[in-house]
C-alpha positions in Angstrom: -14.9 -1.8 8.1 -12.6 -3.1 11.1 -13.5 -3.5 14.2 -11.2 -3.2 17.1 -14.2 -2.1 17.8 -14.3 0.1 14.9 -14.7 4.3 15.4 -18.5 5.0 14.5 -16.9 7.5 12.2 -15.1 4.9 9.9 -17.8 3.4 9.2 -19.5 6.3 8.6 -17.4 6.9 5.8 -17.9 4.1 4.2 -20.1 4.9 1.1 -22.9 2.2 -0.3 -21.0 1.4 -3.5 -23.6 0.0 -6.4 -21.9 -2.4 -9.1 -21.6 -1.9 -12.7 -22.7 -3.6 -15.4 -19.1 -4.9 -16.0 -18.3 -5.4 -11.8 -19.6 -8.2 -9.9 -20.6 -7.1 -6.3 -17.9 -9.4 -4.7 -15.6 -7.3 -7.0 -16.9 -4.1 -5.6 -16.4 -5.7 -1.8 -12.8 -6.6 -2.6 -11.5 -3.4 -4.1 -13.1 -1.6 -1.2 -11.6 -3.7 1.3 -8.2 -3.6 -0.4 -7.9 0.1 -1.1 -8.3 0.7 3.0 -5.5 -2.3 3.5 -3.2 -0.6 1.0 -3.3 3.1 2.8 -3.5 1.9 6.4 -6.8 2.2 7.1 -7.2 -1.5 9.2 -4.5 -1.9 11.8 -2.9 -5.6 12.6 -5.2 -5.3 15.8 -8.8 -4.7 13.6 -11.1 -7.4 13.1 -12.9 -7.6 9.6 -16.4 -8.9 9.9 -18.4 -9.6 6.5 -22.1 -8.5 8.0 -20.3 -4.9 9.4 -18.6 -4.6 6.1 -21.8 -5.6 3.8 -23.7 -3.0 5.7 -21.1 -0.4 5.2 -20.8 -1.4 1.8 -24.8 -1.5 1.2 -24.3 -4.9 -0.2 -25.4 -8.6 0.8 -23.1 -10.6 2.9 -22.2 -13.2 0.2 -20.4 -11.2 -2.2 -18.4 -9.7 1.0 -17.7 -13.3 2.3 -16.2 -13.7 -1.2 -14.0 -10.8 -1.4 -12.3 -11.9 2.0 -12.1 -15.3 1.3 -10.2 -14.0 -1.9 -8.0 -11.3 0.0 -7.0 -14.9 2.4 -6.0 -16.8 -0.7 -3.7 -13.6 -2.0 -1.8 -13.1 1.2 -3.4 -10.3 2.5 -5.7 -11.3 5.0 -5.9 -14.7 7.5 -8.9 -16.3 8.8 -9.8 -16.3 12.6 -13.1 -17.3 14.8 -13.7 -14.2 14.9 -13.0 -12.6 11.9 -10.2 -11.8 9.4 -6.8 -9.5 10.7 -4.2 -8.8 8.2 -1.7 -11.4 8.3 1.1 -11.3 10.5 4.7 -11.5 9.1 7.7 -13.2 10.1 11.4 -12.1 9.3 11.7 -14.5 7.1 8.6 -13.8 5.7 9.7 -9.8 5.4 13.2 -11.0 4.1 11.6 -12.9 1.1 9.3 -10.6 0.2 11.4 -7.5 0.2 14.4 -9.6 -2.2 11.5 -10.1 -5.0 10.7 -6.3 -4.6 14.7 -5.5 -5.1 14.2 -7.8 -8.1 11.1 -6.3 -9.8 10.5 -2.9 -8.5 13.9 -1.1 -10.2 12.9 -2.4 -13.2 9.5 -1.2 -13.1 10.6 2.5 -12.2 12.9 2.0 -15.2 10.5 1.6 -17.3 8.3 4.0 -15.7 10.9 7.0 -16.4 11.1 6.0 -20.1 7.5 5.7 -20.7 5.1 8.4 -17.8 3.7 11.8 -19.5 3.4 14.6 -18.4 0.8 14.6 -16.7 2.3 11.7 -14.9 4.8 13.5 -13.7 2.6 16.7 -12.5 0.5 14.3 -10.5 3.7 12.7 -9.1 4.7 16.1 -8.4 1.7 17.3 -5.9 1.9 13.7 -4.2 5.7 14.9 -3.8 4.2 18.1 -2.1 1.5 16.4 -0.1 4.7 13.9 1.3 6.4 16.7 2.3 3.4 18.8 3.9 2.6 15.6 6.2 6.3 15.5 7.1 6.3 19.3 8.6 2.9 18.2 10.2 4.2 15.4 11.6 1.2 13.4 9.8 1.8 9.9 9.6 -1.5 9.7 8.1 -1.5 11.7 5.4 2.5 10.2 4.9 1.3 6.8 4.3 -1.7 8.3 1.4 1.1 10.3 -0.1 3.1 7.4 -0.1 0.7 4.7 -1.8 -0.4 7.4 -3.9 3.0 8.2 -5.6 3.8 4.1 -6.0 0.5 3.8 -7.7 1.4 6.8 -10.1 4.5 5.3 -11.6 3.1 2.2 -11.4 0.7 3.1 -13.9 3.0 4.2 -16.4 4.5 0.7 -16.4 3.0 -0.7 -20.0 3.7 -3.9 -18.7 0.4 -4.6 -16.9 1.5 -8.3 -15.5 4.5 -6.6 -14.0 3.3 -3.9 -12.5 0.1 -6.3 -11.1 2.9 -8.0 -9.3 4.9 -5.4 -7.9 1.5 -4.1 -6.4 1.3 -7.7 -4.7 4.3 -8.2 -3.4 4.5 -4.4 -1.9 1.2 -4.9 -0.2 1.9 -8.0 1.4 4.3 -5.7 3.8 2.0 -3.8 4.6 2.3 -4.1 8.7 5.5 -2.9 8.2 5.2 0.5 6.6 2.7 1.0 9.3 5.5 0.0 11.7 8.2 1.9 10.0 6.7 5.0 9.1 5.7 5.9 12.7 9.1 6.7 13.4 9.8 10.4 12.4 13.8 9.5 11.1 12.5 6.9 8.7 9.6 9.6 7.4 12.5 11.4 6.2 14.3 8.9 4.6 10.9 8.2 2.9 10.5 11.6 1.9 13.9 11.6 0.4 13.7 8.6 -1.1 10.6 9.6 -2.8 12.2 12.9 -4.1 14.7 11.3 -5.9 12.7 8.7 -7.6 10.5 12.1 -8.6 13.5 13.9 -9.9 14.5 10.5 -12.1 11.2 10.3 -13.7 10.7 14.3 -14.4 13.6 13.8 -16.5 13.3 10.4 -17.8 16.1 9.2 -16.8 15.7 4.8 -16.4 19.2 4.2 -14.9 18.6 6.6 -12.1 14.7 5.6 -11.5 16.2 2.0 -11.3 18.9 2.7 -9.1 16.8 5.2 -6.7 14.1 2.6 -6.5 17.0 0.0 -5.3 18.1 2.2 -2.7 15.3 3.2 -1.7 13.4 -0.5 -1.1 16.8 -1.4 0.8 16.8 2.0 3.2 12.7 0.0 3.8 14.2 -2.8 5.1 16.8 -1.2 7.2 14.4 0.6 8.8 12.4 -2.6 8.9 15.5 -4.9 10.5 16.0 -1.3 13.0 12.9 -1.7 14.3 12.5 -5.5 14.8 15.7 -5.4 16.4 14.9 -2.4 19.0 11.2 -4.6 19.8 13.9 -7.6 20.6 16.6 -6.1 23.0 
């Protein structure tokens, strides 16, 4: 689906994906699209193009066109001559972003620990051991799935649907920099810590810790974040 130019075997994994009654075809295209920006499948150096991605996709170009031009007005994507790249972020940019996160992610994982089942917390669980296999293997692959996958867990036991819609915004629109981050091993760990405390708060429904894990967590992110931006500078 990106093109840097794009492995023959990505987009051989792209499946043709038919709508539904109840999803539009541009709908289709964007979640698509947006599922391999959220686990680090397209790169700040690939190039989106709507006629590779409608083929992929087994759809027409228009509803594709669509779906980009939509990922452009949410922040996710900008457009070029030759394509769409994920859009590049500034430090101020970074800076804003992560101080709404501090604001609204906490609270979320609050609520979170009060509310997830038990099956919740199984399934949080096995991401927990998935994050911990990729960090023996040294797999920042299968790091950044177990990653997304155990934000998207919680986030799902947050009854507040508006809320957790905008926490998944805002913690997508930094994208480029868990890509960045997560490539060094010291910040994996910190990652995988972080993510086994936040999994220890919600197996015992515990709001004040969730909240105040979440906190520290989101701020050891942007450490990391400032670490590396500050290394690329000297």
């Amino acid at each position: 689906m990106a093109t840097r130019s794009t492995p023959s075997s990505r987009r051989a994994a792209e499946p043709s994906v038919p709508a539904t009654a109840k999803q539009s075809l541009s709908t289709v295209a964007y979640e698509a699209i947006l599922n391999r920006l959220r686990v680090g499948q397209v790169g700040t150096e690939d190039r989106l193009v709507d006629l590779e991605i409608a083929a992929q996709l087994g759809v027409s170009r228009m509803p594709v066109r669509e779906a980009l031009l939509q990922l452009v007005a949410e922040g996710y994507l900008v457009s070029t001559a030759r394509g769409y790249r994920v859009r590049a972020l500034n430090r101020k940019d970074v800076a804003e972003v992560f101080e709404l996160r501090k604001l609204l992610e906490p609270r979320g994982a609050a609520l979170a620990a009060r509310d997830i089942s038990r099956t919740g917390i199984s399934r949080l669980g096995a991401v927990l051991g998935e994050a911990k296999a990729a960090l023996a293997e040294d797999n920042f692959s299968r790091l950044f799935q177990a990653n997304f996958d155990f934000r998207e867990i919680w986030l799902g036991a947050v009854r507040n649907e508006r809320l957790a819609s905008v926490i998944k915004r805002f913690a997508d629109q930094v994208l480029t920099v868990r890509l960045t981050t997560l490539r060094d091993v010291a910040v994996r760990h910190v990652v995988v810590a972080g993510l086994t405390e936040q999994h220890h708060a919600f197996a015992h429904h515990d709001s004040v810790a969730a909240q105040d894990s979440m906190l520290r967590f989101l701020m050891a992110a942007e450490r990391s974040y400032a670490a590396v931006v500050l290394a690329d500078e000297t």
